[in-house]
N, C-alpha and C positions, 0 to 999 in steps of 0.2 A: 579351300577359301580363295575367294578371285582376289584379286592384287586391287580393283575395283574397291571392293570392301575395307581393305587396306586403306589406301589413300583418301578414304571417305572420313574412317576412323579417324585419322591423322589429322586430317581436314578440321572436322569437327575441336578434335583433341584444344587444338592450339588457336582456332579460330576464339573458342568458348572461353579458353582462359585468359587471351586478350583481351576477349570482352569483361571478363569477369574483373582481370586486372584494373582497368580503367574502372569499375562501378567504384571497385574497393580503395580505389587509389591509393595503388601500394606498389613499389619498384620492380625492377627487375627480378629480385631477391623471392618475391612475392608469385613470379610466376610458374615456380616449378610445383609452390605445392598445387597449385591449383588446378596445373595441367597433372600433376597426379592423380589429385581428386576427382577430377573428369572422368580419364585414362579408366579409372577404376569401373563407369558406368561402359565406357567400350569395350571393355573386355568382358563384361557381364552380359552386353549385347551382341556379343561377338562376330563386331567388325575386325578386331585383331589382336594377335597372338598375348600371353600375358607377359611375353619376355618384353615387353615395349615398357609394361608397366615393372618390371624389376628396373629393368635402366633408368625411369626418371625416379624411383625407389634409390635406386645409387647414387644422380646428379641430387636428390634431395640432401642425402646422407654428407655427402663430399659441399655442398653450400654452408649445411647448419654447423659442418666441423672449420670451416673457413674461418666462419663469421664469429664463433668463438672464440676460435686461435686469434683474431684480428682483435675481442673484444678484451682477451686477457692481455694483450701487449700495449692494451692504451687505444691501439688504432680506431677505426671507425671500421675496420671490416675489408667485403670487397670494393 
């Protein structure tokens, strides 16, 4: 796999859930599932590895446990 393809993926990845972010207008909070849901069609086209997609698989996991733990103490989250 050329490093080329890499950075294409990546490119693409976060390029697409910015934009996606902005249609849906939805925060921050909002961008990691999106760029997972991307992540999922590049690595089906294999611009890059799937371990890209366990990791934002993990920052998803670690947001929605956040925003929980923020929703049952009252807070507003992160």
């Amino acid at each position: 796999m050329a490093i080329y393809d890499w950075m294409i993926g990546i490119g693409l990845t976060f390029g697409l859930a910015l934009f996606l972010m902005f249609i849906v207008r939805t925060d921050v909070k909002g961008f990691f599932p999106l760029a997972t849901f991307i992540s999922v069609f590049m690595v089906y086209a294999g611009l890059y590895d799937s371990w890209v997609l366990v990791l934002l698989l993990i920052i998803d996991v670690v947001v929605i446990f956040i925003e929980i733990k923020g929703s049952l103490r009252g807070g507003g989250g992160i």
